[in-house]
C-alpha positions as CSV (number, residue, x, y, z in Angstrom):
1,X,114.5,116.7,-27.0
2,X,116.0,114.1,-24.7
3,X,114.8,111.0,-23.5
4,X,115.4,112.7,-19.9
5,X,113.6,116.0,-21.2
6,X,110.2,113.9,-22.1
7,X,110.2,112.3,-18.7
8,X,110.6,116.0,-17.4
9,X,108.0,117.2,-19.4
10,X,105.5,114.3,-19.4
11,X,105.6,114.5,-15.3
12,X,104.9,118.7,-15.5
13,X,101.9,117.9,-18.0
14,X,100.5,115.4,-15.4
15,X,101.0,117.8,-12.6
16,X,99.2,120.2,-14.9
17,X,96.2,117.9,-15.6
18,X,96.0,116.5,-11.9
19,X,95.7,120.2,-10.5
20,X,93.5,121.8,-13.4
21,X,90.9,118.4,-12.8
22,X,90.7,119.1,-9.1
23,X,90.8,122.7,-9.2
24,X,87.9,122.8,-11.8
25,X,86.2,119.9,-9.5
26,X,86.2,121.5,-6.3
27,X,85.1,124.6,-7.9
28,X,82.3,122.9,-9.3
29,X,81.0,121.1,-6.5
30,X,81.2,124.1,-4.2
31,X,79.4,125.8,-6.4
32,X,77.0,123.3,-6.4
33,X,76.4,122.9,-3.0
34,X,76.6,126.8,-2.7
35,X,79.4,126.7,-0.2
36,X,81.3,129.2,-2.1
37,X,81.7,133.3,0.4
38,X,83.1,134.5,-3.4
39,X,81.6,134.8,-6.7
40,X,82.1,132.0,-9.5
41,X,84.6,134.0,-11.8
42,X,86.9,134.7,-8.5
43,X,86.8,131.3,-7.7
44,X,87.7,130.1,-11.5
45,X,89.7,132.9,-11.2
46,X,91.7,131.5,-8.5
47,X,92.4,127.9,-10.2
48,X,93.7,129.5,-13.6
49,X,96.3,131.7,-11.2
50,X,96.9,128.3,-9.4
51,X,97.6,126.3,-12.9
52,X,99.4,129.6,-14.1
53,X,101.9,129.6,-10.8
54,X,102.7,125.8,-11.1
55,X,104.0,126.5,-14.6
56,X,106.3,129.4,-13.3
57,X,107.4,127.4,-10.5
58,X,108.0,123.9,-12.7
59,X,109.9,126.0,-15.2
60,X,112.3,127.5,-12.9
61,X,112.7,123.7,-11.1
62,X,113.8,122.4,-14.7
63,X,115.8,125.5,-15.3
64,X,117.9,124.4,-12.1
65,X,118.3,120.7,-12.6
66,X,119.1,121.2,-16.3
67,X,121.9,123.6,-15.2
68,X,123.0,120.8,-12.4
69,X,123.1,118.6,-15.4
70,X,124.9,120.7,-18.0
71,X,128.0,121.5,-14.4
72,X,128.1,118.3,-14.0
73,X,127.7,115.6,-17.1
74,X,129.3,112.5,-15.7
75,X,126.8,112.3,-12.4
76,X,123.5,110.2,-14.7
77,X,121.4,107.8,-13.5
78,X,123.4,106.2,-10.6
79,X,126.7,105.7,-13.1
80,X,130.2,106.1,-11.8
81,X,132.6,107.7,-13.4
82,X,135.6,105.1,-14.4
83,X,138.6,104.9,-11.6
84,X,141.7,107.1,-13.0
């Protein structure tokens, strides 16, 4: 894998952990404070279709930008291609 394909992946798997840590907190707490109208497993429910939709979505959004990359190599990071 790439130097660019880490940096891709790296910035999915923090998405991942940043929604799955407030999903799973909010959860909690409304369950807690008993502010829930639905039952616990809908709720949990809920967050793993939520973490389970982001993965769908992120892999399609690499699919594309990997595609732009592969039509057209010479347009990285900023550089020009030489004058002809």
């Amino acid at each position: 894998m790439a130097a660019d394909g880490r940096q891709v992946a790296g910035i999915g798997l923090v998405g991942l952990i940043q929604m799955g840590i407030i999903g799973i907190v909010g959860v909690s707490v409304a369950l807690i404070i008993g502010s829930l109208t639905i039952s616990a497993s809908a709720a949990f429910s809920t967050v793993v279709w939520l973490i389970v939709w982001f993965l769908l979505g992120f892999v399609m959004y690499s699919l594309v930008f990997a595609a732009l990359r592969r039509w057209c190599p010479g347009r990285r990071r900023g550089r020009r291609r030489p004058a002809e």
